[in-house]
C-alpha positions in Angstrom: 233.4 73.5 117.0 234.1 71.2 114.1 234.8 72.6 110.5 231.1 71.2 109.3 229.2 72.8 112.4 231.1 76.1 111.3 230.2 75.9 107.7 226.5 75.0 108.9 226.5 78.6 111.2 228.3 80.2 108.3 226.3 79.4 105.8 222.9 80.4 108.3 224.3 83.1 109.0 225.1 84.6 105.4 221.2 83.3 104.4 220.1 85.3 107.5 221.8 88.3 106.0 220.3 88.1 102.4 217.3 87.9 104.3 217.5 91.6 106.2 218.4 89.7 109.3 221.7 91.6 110.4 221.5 90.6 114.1 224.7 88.7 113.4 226.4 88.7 116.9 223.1 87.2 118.5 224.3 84.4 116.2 227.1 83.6 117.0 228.7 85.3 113.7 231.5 86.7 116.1 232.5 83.7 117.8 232.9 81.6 114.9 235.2 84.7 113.4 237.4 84.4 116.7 237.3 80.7 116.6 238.4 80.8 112.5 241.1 82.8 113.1 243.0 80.6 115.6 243.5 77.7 113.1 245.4 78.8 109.3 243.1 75.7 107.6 239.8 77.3 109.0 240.8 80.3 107.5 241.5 79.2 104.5 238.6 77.3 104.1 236.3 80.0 105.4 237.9 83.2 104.5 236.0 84.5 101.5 232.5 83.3 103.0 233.1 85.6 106.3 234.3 88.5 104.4 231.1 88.2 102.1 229.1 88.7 105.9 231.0 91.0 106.9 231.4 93.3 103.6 227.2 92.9 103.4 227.2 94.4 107.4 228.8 97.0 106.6 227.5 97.8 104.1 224.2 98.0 106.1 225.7 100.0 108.8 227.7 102.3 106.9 225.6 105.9 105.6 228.4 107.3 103.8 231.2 105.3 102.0 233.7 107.1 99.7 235.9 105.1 97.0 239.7 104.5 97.7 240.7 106.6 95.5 238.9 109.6 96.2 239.6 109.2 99.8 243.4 109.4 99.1 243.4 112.2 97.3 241.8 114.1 99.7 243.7 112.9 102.9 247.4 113.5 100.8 246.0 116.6 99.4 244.8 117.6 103.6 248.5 116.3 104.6 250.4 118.7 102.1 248.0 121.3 103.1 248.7 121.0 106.8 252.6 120.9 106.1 252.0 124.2 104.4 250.0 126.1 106.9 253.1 125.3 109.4 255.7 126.0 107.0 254.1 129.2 106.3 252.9 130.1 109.8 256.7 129.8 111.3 258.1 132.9 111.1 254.8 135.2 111.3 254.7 137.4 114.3 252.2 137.2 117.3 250.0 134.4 117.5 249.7 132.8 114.1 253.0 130.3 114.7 251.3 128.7 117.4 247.4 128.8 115.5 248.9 127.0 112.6 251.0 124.5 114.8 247.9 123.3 116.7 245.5 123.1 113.3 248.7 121.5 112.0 248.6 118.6 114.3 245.4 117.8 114.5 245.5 117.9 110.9 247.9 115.6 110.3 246.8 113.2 113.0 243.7 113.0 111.8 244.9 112.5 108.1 248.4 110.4 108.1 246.3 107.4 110.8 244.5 106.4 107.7 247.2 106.4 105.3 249.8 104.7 107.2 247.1 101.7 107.7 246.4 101.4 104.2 250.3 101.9 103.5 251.1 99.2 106.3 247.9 96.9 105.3 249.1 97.3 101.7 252.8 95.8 102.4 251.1 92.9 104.3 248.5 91.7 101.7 245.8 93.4 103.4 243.1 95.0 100.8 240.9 98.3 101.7 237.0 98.9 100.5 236.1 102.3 101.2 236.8 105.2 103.6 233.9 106.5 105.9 233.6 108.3 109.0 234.3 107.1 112.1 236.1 107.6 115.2 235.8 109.1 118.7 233.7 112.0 116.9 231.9 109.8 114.4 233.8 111.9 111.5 237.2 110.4 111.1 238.1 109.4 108.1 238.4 105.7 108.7 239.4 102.7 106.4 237.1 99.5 106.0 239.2 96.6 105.3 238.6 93.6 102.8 237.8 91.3 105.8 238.7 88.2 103.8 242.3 89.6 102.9 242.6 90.9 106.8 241.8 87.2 108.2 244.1 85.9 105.2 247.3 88.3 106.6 249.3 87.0 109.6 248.0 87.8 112.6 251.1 89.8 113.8 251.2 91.7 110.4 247.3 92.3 111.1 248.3 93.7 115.2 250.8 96.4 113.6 248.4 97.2 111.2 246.5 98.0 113.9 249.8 99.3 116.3 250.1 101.9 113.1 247.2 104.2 113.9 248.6 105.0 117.6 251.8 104.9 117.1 251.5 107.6 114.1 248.9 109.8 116.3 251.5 110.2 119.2 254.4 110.8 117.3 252.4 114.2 115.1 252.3 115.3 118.3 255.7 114.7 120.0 256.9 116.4 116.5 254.4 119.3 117.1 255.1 119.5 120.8 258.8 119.9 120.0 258.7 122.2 116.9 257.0 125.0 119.5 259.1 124.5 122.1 262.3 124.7 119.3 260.6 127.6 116.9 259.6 129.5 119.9 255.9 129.3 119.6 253.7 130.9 122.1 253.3 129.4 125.7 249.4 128.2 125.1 250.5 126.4 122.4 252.5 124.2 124.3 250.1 123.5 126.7 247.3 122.9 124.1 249.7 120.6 122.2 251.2 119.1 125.5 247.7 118.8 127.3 246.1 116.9 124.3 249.0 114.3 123.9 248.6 114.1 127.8 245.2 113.4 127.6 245.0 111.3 124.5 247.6 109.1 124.9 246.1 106.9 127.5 243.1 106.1 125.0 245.7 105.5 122.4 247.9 103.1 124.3 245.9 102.1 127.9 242.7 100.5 125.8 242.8 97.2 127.1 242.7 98.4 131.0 239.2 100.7 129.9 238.3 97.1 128.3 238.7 95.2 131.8 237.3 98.2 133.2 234.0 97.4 131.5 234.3 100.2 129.0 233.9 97.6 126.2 233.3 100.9 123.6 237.2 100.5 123.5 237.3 97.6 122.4 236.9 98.8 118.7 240.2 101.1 119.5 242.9 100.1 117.3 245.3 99.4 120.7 243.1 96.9 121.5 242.4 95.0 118.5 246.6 95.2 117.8 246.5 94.0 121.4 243.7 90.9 120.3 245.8 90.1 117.4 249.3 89.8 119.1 247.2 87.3 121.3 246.4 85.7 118.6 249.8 85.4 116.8 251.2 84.3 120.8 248.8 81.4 120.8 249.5 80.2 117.2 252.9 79.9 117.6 253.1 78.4 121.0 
């Protein structure tokens, strides 16, 4: 596709949009995104115009959006509020180590995946909008990125972005799995810790075989879209 058939879908597709018409993959709105960024001039030329679409999808999509700032103060305030529960926890009697291990974890998984994005998408030039929910249970906190400052970032600073969310996930619960194990920590708690890393890990790491599978729902996993992007940054620099 030449850049003046791109700027001719672009700029139908943005008037679509202003319109109410939000049926953007039927339009090729995807395609063209993949197709921009493969070639550094595209994106520069188009950059800003995709992440106007993109911001006004979301936007359409999205229920409930919180500001930056707001959203980080609760997820560090969540964080130093998990530490404490363990910290605290440790050296109870019974039961209670191994409760505030496991709300510990899942905690702190749940709360460090969106920081160490925005940390790691900082240190790259990426730009954040909002947090919303998301995820595997629809209430994640989740990060929307500034779509024209994503497709502006290299695309191997864009796949560990991406890598960050996994990588973090995993290790809270090596930590976890190995504080119980080391503190003593009653036996169900290291087969609730060790079951869930068993279980989880696969959809952290394995997306891309669920993908070829046919289970495309995994393609909006962050493995996969590091995965997409390493592709990308391959093919660039071949």
């Amino acid at each position: 596709m030449e850049k003046h058939e791109i700027k001719k879908k672009l700029d139908y597709i943005e008037g679509e949009v202003k319109r109410g018409n939000y049926q953007v993959k039927e339009m090729g709105f995807y395609r063209v995104v993949s197709l921009v960024k493969r070639n550094p001039e595209l994106i520069e030329e188009f950059a800003d115009q995709i992440g106007r679409i993109d911001a006004a999808i979301f936007r359409k999509w999205a229920k409930i959006t919180m500001p930056l700032n707001i959203g980080h103060a609760i997820e560090i305030a969540a964080t130093l509020a998990s530490i404490t529960l363990v910290f605290y926890t440790a050296k109870t009697p019974g039961n209670i180590p191994g409760i505030g291990l496991v709300i510990g974890a899942f905690a702190l998984m749940t709360t460090l995946h969106p920081l160490v994005h925005y940390l790691v998408g900082r240190i790259f030039g990426i730009r954040f909008l909002y947090y919303f929910p998301d995820g595997p249970a629809l209430i994640e906190p989740t990060l929307k990125t500034d779509y024209s400052t994503y497709l502006r970032a290299d695309p191997l600073h864009r796949a560990i972005m991406h890598a960050t969310g996994p990588i973090i996930s995993t290790l809270v619960f090596l930590l976890f799995l190995a504080m119980a194990y080391l503190l003593g920590a009653p036996s169900w708690t290291l087969i609730v810790l060790g079951g869930f890393l068993a279980f989880n890990t696969p959809f952290e790491v394995l997306p891309l075989l669920f993908v070829k599978a046919g289970l495309r729902s995994f393609s909006k996993s962050d493995s996969y879209r590091a995965y997409r992007e390493w592709k990308i940054y391959k093919a660039i620099k071949k």
